[in-house]
C-alpha positions in Angstrom: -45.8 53.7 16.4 -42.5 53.7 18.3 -41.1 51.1 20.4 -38.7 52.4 23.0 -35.9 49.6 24.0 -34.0 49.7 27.2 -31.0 47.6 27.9 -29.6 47.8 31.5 -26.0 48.9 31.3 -23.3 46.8 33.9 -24.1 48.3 37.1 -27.4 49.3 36.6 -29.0 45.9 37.1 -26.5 45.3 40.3 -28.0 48.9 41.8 -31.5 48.0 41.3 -30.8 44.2 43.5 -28.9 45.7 46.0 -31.5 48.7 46.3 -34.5 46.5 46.6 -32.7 44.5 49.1 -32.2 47.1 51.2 -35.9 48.9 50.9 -37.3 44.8 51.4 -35.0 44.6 54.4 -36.0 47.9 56.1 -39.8 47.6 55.5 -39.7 44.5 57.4 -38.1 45.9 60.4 -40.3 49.3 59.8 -43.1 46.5 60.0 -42.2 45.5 63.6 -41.3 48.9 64.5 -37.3 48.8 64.4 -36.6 50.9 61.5 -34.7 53.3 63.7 -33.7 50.3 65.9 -30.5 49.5 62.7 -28.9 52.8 61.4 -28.0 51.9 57.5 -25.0 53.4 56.5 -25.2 53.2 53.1 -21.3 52.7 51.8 -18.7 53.5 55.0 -15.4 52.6 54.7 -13.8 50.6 57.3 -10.3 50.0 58.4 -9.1 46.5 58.7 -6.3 44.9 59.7 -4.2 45.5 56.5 -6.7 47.0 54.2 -9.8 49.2 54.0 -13.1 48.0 52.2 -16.8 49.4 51.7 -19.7 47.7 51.2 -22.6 48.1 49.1 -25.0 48.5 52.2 -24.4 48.2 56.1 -26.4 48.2 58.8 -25.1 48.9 62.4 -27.6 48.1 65.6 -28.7 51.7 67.5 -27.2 52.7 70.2 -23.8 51.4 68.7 -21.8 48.1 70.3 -19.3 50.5 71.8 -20.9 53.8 72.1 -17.9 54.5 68.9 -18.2 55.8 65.5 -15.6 52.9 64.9 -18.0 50.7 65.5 -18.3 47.4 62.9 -21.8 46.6 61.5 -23.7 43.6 62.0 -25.1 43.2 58.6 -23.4 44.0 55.7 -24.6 43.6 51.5 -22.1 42.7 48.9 -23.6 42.6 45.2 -21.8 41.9 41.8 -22.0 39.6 39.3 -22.6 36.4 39.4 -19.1 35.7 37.6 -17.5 37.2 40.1 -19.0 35.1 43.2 -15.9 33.7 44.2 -14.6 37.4 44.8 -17.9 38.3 46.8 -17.3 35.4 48.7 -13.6 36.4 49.9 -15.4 40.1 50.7 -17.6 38.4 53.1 -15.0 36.2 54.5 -13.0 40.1 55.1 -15.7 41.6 57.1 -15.7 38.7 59.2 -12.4 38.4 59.7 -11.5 41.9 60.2 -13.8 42.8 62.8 -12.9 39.8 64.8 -16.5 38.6 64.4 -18.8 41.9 65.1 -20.1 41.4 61.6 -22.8 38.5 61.9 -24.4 38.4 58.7 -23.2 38.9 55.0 -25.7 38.6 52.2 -24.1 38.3 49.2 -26.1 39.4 46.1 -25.3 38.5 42.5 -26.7 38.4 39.1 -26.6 37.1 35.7 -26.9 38.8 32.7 -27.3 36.2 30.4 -30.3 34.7 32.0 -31.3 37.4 34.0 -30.9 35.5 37.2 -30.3 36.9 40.7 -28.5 34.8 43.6 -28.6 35.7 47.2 -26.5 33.7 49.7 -26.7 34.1 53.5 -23.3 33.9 55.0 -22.8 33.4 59.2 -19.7 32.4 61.5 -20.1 29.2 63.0 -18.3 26.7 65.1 -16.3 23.6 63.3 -14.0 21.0 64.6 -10.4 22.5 64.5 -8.3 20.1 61.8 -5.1 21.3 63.3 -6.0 20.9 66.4 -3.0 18.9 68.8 -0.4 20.3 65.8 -0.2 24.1 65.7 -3.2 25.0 67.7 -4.6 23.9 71.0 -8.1 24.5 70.3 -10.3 21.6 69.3 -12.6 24.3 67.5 -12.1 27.6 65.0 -15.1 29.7 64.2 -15.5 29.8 60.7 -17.4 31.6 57.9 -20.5 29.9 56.6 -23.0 29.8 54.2 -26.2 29.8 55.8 -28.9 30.1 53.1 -28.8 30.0 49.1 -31.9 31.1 46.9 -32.4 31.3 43.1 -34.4 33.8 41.3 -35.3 33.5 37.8 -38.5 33.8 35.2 -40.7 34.9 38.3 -39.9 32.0 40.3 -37.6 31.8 43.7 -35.8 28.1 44.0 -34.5 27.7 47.7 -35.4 30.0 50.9 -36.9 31.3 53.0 -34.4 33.9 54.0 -33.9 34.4 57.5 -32.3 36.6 59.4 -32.4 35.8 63.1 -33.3 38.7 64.8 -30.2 39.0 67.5 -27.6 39.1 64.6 -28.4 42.7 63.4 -30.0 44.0 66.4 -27.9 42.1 69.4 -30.6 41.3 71.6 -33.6 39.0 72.2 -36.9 40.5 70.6 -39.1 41.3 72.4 -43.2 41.7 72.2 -44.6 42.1 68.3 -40.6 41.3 67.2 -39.3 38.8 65.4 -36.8 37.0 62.9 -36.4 39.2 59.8 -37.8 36.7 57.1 -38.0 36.8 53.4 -40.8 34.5 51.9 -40.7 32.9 49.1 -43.7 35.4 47.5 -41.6 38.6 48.7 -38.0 36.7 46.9 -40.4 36.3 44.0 -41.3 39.9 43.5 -37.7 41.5 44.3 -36.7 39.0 41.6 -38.9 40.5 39.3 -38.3 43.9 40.4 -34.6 43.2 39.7 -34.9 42.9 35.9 -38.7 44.4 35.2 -37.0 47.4 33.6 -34.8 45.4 30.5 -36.3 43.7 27.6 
């Protein structure tokens, strides 16, 4: 009899979590009818103030902000490892920054190896009390970035959540009739955690 034994190489793993995001993500809005409603644009590049970036997925509302090809998403998926969070998190603080707040969601995705773990954090701007406010800027309040959401997958089971994406972010409207927030349950988190690493023994 013989055993066939598949180890995920770097990369792999990182493709299959930020893949499954993406397919959770657009059966949800396919299940209100909006799967047309967000273009996903896979991995564009984008030109920011002093440097260009891609992410791993973007979604940009339909018709576009500006009627522009130069338009900025309004959701955009980071993924790496879990290592390297500190990195993803500077990524998300780019987009926000660079498109002077047209990106309104960053989920950052990342994983660990060693105990095959997956994290996803929710990242939004949000209103704080300027601390430099009366010395080099007038304004009692700066719009800063924000994690929003953290949740833990591991062993089958999702630790923090629901994930919820409120449904003007991406789409830049109100919903209307038979629409709502984009939500990840706990069950669905459960079973993209297990479809992250159901391929490595």
């Amino acid at each position: 009899m013989n055993t066939l034994i598949v180890k995920l190489l770097p990369g792999i793993v990182e493709g299959v979590a930020k893949g499954g995001f993406a397919t959770l993500f657009n059966i949800k809005c396919t299940g209100m009818g909006l799967l047309w409603r967000l273009k996903q644009l896979g991995s564009a590049a984008y030109e920011g103030l002093e440097s260009s970036k891609e992410a791993d997925y973007i979604w940009i509302p339909s018709p576009l902000r500006h009627f522009s090809c130069d338009d900025w998403p309004t959701l955009v998926l980071e993924c790496g490892l879990s290592k390297l969070i500190e990195r993803l998190e500077i990524e998300a603080g780019w987009w926000f920054h660079n498109s002077a707040g047209d990106v309104r969601i960053v989920i950052l995705i990342s994983v660990s190896h060693a105990d095959k773990k997956v994290w996803i954090d929710q990242w939004e701007l949000s209103t704080a009390p300027n601390p430099e406010v009366g010395k080099d800027s007038p304004q009692p309040t700066i719009t800063v970035p924000v994690k929003t959401c953290h949740v833990e997958m591991v062993d089958g089971k999702a630790t923090g959540g629901p994930l919820r994406l409120k449904f003007n972010k991406p789409f830049l409207r109100d919903p209307r009739q038979g629409e709502g927030d984009i939500v990840f349950t706990r069950e669905d988190l459960q079973v993209y955690g297990a479809h992250v690493w159901e391929f490595s023994y």
